[in-house]
N, C-alpha and C positions, 0 to 999 in steps of 0.2 A: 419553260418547263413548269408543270403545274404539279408540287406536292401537297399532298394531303398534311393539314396540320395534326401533329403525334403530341398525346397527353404523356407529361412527366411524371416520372417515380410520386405514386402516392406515399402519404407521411402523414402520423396521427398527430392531429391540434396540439398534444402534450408534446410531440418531440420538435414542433417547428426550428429553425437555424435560429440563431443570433447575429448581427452584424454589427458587433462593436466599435468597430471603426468610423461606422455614421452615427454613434448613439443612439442605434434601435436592441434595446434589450428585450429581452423575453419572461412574463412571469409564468408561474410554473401554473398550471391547468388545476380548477380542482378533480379530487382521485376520480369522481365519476364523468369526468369529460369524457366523450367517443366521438365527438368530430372528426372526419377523417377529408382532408385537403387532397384536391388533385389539380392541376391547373394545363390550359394548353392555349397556344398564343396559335396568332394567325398574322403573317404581312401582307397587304397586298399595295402595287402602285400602276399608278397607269401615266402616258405621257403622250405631247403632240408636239412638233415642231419641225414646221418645213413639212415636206412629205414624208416623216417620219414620225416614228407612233409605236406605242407598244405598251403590254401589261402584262402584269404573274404576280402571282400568289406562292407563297411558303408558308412554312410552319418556324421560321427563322434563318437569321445569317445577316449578309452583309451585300446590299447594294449602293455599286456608287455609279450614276451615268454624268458623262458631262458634254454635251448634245449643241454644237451649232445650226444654223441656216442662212443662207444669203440669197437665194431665191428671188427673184425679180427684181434684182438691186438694195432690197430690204434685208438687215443685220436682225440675228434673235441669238440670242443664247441661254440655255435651260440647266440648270444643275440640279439632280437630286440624289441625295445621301440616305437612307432607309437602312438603321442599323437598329435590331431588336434581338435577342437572344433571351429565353425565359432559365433560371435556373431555380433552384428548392431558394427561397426567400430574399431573392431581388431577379431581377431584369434588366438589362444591358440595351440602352435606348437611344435609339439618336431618330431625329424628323428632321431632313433639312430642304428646303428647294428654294430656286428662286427662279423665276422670267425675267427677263429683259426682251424688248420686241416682239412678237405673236407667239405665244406661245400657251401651252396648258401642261398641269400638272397637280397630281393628287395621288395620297399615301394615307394610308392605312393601318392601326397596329392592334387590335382587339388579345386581349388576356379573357380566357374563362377562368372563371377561379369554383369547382363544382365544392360543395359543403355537404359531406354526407352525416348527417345526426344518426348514431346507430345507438345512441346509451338511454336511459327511460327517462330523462328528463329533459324540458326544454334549453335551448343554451341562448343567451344573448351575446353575439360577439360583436366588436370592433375588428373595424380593417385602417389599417396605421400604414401609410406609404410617405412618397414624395410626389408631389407635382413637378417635373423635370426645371432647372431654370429654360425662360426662350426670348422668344425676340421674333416681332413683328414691327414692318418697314417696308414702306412708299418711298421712291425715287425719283426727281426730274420728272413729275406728276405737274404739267405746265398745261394740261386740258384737251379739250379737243376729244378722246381717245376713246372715252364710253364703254361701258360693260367688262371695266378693266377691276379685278378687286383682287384680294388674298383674304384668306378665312382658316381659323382652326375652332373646333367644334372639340371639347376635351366633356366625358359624363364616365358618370358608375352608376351600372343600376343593378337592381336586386332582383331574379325571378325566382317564385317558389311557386308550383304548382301552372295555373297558368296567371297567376299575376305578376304584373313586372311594376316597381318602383322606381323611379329615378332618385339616388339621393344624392349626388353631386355634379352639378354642368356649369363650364365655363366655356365664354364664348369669343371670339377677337375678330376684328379686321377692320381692312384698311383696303380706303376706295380711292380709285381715281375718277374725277379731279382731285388735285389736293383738300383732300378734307379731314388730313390725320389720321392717327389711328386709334382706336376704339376696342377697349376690352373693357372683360367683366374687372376689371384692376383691384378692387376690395376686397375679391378673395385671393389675391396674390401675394405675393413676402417683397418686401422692395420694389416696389411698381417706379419706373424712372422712366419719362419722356423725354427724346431729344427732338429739337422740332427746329428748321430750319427753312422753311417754307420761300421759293417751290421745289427746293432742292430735294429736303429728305423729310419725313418723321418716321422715327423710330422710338419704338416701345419695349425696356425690356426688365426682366422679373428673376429674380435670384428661386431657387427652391424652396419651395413651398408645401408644408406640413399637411398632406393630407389624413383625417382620421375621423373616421365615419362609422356612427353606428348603423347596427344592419339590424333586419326584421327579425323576429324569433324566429329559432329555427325549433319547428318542434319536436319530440322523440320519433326515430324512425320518416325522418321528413327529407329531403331535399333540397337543397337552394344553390342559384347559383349566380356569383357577384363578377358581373359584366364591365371591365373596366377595354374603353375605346378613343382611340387618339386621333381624329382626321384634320389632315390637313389640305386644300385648296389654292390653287393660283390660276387665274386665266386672264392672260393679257392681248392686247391687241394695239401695239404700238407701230407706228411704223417709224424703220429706223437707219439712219445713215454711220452712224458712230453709237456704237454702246455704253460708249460711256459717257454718255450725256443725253442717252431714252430712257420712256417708263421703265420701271422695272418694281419687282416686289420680291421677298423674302419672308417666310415665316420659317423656325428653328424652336422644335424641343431636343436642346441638349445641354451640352455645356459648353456658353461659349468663351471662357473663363480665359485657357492658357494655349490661345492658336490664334493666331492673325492681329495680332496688336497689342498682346499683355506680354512683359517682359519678365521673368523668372530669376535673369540672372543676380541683381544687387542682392537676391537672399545667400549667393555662396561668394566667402569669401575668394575661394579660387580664383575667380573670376574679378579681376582688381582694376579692370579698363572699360569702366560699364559705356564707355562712348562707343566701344568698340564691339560691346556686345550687345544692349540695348537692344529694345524691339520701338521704332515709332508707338506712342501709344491712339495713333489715330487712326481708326477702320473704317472698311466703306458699310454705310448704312443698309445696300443690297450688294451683295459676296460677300461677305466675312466669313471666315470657315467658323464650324463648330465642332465640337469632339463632343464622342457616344459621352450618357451617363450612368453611374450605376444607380438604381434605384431602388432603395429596401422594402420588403414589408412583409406584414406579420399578420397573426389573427389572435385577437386578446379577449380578453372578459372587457365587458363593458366595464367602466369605471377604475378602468386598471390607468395608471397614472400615464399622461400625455407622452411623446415621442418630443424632444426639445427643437426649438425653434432654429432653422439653418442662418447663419452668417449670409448678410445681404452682401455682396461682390457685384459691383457696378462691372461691367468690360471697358468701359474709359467714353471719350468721343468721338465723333463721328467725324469724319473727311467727308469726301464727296460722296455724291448718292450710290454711284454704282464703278470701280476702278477695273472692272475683268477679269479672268479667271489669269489672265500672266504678268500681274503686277501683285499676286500674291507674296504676301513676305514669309520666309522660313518659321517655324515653330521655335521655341528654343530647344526643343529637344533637338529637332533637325540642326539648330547650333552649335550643338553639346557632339554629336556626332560627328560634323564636318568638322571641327576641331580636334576631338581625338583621329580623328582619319589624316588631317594635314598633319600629325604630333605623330603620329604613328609612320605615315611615306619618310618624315624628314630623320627618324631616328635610323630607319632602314638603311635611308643614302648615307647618313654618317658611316653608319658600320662597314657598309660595301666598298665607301672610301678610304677607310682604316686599314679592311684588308690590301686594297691595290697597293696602300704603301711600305705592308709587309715584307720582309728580305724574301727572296725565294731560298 
């Protein structure tokens, strides 16, 4: 089903949110500021695998597909995650896919951000966000396979009138044969390589400070700051066993506290960390990731920086690709099946208390 992307509640430059919790404060506008913000997002993704295929577009929400094939004796399997949600000064973000075996896939996440100048003077702003953490990775890349890659294309550009500016682009991928993986790394916050060649290389990057000035906007003018996320996989592996074919993953999100980071030694509760522990070793293609929320604001130029995010490795890597049913629980999924086993066995006590009441 195809919806038309819908523009959110406009809000003037002076009252934009705060989101103290990530350290994005707000300074106060001066009195003649009249920028007036309006912002509208677009998803779209497309997929192929086996004789199977499909695409849409929204204006937000939440897709998750998780897609096999075995067709001519040949294994594939395709995951994609596409979680975007726009709100008044952040965005709720997740990019996830991966191939293993033939397969194709691509996502999409565009933010219009429209700037309307209505007061007599020119305004020079800043736009202050986050670059999502992510994670790009090549798998059992042993050759042969050709025309096999992953790619994510990350830009903001400026249009006012009909000129368009680019003032930030990042770019990544990784090709097979094994030839590693390749990003723009210098502009990232904690750039860390795992490389294990021909099994796996994996690339990944903590959050990242984005904060960009923008073009004048002059009295009574227009501008509108274009922020676009895409991501790409097309493989062409053939394959007997999946977990040990090409395969690829790119991920903007957070891949911090799901599939191999353990939570529990922070709560004393929890006093048998053998028992609760998470392995801290993920696969290089499947690891789950979780949405992120992502802040940002519109400042006066020269308004003091947004502070630098904590670099958080996700640990290392196992094998290149383990499948979608040797995923291991979250801890919160721990935290649950535990109250729920504490919750049956209190139950049974009590029901056996009653039986042995007098009549």
């Amino acid at each position: 089903m195809l919806r038309q992307p819908t523009a959110f509640a406009r809000h003037s430059f002076i009252r934009l949110l705060t989101v103290p919790m990530l350290g994005f404060g707000f300074l106060a506008a001066p009195a003649n500021a009249a920028v007036v913000e309006s912002a509208m997002m677009t998803n779209s993704y497309s997929y192929a695998i086996g004789g199977q295929s499909g695409s849409s577009s929204d204006a937000g929400g939440d897709t998750a597909l998780l897609l096999d094939d075995n067709s001519g004796g040949q294994l594939s399997e395709m995951k994609l995650d596409l979680t975007a949600s726009l709100n008044s000064g952040s965005f709720y973000f997740l990019h996830d896919a991966y191939c293993v075996g033939t397969c194709s896939v691509s996502m999409t996440t565009q933010i219009v951000f429209t700037l309307a100048n209505n007061g007599t003077t020119a305004e020079n702003l800043r736009f202050d966000s986050l670059i999502t953490p992510g994670h790009l990775a090549n798998a059992y890349t042993f050759g042969g396979v050709g025309n096999a890659n992953a790619n994510f294309d990350f830009n903001v550009a400026q249009t006012t009138g009909q000129a368009t500016s680019l003032l930030y682009g990042a770019v990544g991928s990784a090709i097979d044969p094994a030839q590693g993986v390749l990003t723009t790394g210098s502009d990232f916050n904690g750039v860390q390589m795992d490389d294990n060649p021909p099994l796996w290389s994996a690339t990944d990057w903590s959050a990242t400070v984005l904060s960009i000035d923008l073009n004048t906007i002059a009295p009574g003018e227009t501008s509108s700051l274009v922020y676009t996320s895409t991501l790409q996989i097309s493989n062409f592996a053939q394959c007997t066993d999946l977990t040990s074919c090409t395969g690829f993953q790119v991920a903007f999100g957070d891949p911090r506290n799901n599939g191999g980071v353990s939570l529990f030694s922070a709560f004393s509760l929890f006093s048998a960390p053998s028992l609760f522990s998470v392995d801290p070793l993920q696969p290089a293609v499947g690891a789950e990731f979780d949405p992120f929320l992502v802040p940002y604001r519109f400042v006066p130029q020269g308004s003091p920086p947004p502070p630098t995010p904590p670099v958080i490795y996700p640990g290392g890597y196992d094998v290149g690709f383990l499948g979608n049913n040797t995923a291991v629980p979250e801890p919160s999924a721990w935290a649950l099946m535990i109250v729920g086993f504490l919750t049956i066995g209190a139950a049974m006590r009590r029901t056996q208390r009653r039986a042995l009441l007098p009549a």
